[in-house]
C-alpha positions, -999 to +999 in steps of 0.1 A: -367+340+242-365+306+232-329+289+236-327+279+197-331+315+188-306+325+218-281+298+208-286+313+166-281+348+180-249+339+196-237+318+166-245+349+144-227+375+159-198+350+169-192+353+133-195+383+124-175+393+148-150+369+140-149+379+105-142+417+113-117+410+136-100+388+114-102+407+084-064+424+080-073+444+047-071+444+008-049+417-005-026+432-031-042+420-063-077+439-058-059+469-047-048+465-083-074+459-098-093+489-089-064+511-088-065+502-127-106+504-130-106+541-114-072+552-142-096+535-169-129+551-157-109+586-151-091+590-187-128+579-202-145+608-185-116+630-194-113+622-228-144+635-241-135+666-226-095+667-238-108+657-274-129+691-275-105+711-260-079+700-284-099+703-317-107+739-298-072+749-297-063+738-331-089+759-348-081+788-334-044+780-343-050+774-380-076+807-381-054+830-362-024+817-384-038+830-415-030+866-401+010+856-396+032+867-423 
């Protein structure tokens, strides 16, 4: 092995470990940030389903209260 590649090799993972080892973990903000993407992407998926289930329920409310005297 040449030393250029040697010397790149131990440059490289130098860094890389570096940057794990420093790395302390999610600053606040982009916890935030994707704490408010996955509420956003949740009630979107759910909403479809809530809508039906709701326009569901209120049909057989207004056809079962024909029968109440």
């Amino acid at each position: 092995m040449s030393l250029k590649v040697y010397m790149f090799y131990r440059k490289t993972t130098c860094k890389v470990k570096k940057f794990i080892d420093d790395e302390l973990g999610v600053s606040p903000i982009v916890a935030t940030v994707l704490i408010i993407l996955v509420t956003v992407i949740l009630a979107v998926l759910v909403s479809d389903g809530l809508k039906a289930w709701v326009n569901e329920l209120f049909t057989r409310f207004r056809t079962n209260s024909g029968n109440i005297k």
